[in-house]
C-alpha positions in Angstrom: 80.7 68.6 105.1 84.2 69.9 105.8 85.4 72.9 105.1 89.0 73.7 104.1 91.1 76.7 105.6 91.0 79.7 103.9 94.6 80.0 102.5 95.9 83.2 103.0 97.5 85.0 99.3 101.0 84.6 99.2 103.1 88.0 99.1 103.7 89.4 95.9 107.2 90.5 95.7 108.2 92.1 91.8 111.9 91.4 91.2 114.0 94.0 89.8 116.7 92.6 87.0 119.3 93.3 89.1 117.7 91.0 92.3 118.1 88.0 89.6 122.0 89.0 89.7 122.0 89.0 93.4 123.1 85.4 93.7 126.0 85.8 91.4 127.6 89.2 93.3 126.4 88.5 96.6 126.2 84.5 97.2 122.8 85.0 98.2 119.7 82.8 97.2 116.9 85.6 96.5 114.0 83.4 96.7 115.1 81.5 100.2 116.4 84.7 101.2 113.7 87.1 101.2 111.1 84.2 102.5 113.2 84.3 105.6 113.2 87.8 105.7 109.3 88.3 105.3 108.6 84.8 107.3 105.6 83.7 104.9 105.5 82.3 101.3 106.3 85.0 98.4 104.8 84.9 95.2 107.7 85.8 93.1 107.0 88.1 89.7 109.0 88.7 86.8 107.3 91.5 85.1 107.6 91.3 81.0 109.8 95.0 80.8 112.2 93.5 83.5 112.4 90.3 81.5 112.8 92.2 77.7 115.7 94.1 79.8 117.4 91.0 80.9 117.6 89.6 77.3 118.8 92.6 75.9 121.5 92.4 78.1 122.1 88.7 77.5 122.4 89.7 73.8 124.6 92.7 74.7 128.2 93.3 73.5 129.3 92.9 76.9 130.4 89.1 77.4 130.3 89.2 81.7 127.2 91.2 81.6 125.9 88.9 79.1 126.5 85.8 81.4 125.2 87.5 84.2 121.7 88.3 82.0 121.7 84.5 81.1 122.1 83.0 84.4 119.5 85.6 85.8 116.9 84.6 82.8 117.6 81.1 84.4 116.8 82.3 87.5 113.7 84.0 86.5 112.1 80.6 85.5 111.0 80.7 89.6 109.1 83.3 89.0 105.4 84.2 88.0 105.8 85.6 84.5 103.1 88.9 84.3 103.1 90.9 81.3 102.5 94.4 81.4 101.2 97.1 79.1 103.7 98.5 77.5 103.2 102.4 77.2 106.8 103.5 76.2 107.6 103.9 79.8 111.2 102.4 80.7 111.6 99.5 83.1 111.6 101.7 86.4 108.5 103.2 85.7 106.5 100.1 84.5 107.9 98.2 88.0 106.9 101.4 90.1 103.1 101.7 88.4 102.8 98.0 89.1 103.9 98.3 92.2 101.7 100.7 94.1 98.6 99.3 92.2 98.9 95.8 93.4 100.4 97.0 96.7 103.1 94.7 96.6 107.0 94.8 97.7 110.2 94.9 95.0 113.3 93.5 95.4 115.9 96.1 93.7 119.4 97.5 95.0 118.9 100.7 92.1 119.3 103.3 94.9 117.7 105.3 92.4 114.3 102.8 92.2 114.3 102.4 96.0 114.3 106.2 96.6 111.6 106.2 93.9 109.3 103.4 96.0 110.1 104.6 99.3 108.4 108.1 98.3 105.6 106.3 97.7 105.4 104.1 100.7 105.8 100.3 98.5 108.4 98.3 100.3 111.7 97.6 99.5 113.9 94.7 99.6 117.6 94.8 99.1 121.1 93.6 100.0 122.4 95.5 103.3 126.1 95.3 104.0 126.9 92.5 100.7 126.0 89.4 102.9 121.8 89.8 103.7 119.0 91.3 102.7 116.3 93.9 104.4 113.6 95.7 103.9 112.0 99.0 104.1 108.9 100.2 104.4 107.1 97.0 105.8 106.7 95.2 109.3 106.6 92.0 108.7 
């Protein structure tokens, strides 16, 4: 009888709306990007509040924004869709409460949000400097 290797989890990384727009500002691929940066495979999530957020914006009266909410929606597809309770909370708050219970890292550039999960210890992924991405809050 053979056994198989015990495959490790991949890393769960929950994706702010404004990673998804990362490509478009920054030429950046996210999802090549921050597997680089962490050196293992990422398990990508879209949480349902981040992705109600993106349409809104795609049906917003802004026309760049509105492109910039499409392409990210596209983008999005690459990721593990995960719907979360809603419980009036706004999109910050539902991506910080999923975030310290699963233990996992977000990829935001909200200085606001990254303030918010540092405080807590989750680590944070973001653009440094317009041309790469770091994180804090995690040795890799």
């Amino acid at each position: 009888m053979t056994t198989s290797p015990k495959q490790t989890p991949k890393f769960k990384v929950i994706l702010d709306s404004n990673a998804l727009f990362t490509p478009l500002e920054f030429k950046i691929d996210v999802f090549e990007a921050t597997e680089h940066l962490l050196g293992r495979s990422v398990e990508f999530v879209l949480l349902s509040s981040v992705k109600r957020e993106l349409e809104l914006l795609a049906a917003g009266e802004s026309p760049k924004l509105g492109r910039m909410a499409v392409f990210a929606l596209k983008l999005a597809e690459k990721c593990r869709f995960v719907a979360v309770e809603d419980r009036g909370e706004n999109v910050d708050d539902a991506i910080v409460r999923v975030a310290k219970s699963w233990g996992s890292a977000v990829f935001t550039n909200d200085r606001v949000l990254k303030k918010r999960l540092r405080d807590i210890s989750v680590p944070v992924i973001y653009v440094r400097q317009k041309s790469r991405l770091d994180i804090d809050g995690l040795n890799p």
